[in-house]
C-alpha positions in Angstrom: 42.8 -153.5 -16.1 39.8 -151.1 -15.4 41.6 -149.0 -18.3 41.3 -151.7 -20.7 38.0 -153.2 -19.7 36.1 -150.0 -20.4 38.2 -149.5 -23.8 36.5 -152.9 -25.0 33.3 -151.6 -23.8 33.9 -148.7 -25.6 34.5 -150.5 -28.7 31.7 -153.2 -28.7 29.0 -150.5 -27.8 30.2 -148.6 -31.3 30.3 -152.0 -33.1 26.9 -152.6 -31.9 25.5 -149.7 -33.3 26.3 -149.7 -37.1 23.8 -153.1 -37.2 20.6 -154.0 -35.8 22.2 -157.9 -35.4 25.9 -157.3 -34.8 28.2 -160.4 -35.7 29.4 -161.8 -32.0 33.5 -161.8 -31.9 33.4 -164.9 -30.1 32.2 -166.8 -33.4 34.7 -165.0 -35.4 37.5 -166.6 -33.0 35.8 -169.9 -32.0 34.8 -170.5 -36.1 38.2 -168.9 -37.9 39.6 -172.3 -39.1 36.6 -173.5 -40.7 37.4 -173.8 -44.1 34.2 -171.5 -45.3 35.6 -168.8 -42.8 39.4 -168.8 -43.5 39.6 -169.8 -47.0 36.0 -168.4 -48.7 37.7 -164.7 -50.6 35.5 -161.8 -51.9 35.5 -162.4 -55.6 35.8 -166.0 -55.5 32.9 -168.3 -57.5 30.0 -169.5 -56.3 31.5 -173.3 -57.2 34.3 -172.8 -55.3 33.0 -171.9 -52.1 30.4 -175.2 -53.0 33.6 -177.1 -53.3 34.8 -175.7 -49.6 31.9 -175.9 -47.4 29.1 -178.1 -49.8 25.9 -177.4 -50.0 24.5 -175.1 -48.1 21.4 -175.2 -45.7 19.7 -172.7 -47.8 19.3 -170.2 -50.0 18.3 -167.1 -51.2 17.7 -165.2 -54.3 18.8 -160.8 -53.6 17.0 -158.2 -54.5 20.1 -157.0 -56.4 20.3 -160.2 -58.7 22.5 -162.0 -56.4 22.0 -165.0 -53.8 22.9 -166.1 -50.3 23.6 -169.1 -49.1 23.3 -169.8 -45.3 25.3 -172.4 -43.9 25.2 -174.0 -40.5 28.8 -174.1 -38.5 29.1 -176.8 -35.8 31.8 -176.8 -33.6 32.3 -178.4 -30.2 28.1 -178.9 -29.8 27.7 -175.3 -30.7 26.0 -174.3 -34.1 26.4 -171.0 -35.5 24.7 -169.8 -38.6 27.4 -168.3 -41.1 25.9 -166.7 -44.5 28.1 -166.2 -47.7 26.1 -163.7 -50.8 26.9 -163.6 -54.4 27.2 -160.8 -56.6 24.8 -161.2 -60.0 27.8 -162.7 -61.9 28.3 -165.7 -59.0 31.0 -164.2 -57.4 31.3 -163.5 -53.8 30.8 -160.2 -51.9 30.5 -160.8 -48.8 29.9 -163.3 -45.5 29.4 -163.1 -42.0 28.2 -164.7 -38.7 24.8 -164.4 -39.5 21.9 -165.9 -41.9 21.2 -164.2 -45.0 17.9 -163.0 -43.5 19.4 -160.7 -40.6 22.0 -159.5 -43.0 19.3 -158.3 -45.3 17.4 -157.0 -42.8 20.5 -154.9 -41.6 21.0 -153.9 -45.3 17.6 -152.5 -45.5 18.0 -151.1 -41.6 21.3 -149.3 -42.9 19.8 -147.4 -45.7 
């Protein structure tokens, strides 16, 4: 048990370190059968994911000629911001448990 503990410790405190707003595993579990979360793909169009999950809350336009669009999760009283960018030809390339201002920050944080 002690053995096992600390290996989880171990791999959260790595986790942590390769963002300045790591994603929480918790939302990744409680969240994974929300259709923006288990059926949005890398590569997929921007109408697509519109047509899964509606409009979004937000969004942004990227640096790189892309957007973001930050939606708002709900689940059992609990609201959890999920964020979904486009590439500059409307395709996705990538989402997470965060809004599309923290991931940005962590892009710029990250080099």
């Amino acid at each position: 048990m002690y053995k096992s503990t600390l290996a989880a410790l171990c791999v959260v405190a790595s986790l942590s370190g390769c963002s300045t707003t790591p994603e929480n595993p918790v939302d990744m579990v409680t969240f994974r059968n929300e259709p923006l979360v288990k059926e949005v793909e890398n590569g997929m169009t921007m109408q697509r994911v519109i047509a899964i999950g509606g409009t979004p809350s937000t969004f942004k336009d990227l640096p790189n000629g892309g957007t973001c669009n930050n939606y708002i999760l709900n689940r059992d009283g609990h609201q959890q911001p999920y964020y979904i960018t486009f590439d500059g030809t409307g395709h996705v390339d990538g989402k997470g448990f965060m809004t599309c201002e923290q991931h940005q920050a962590n892009q710029k944080a990250s080099g």
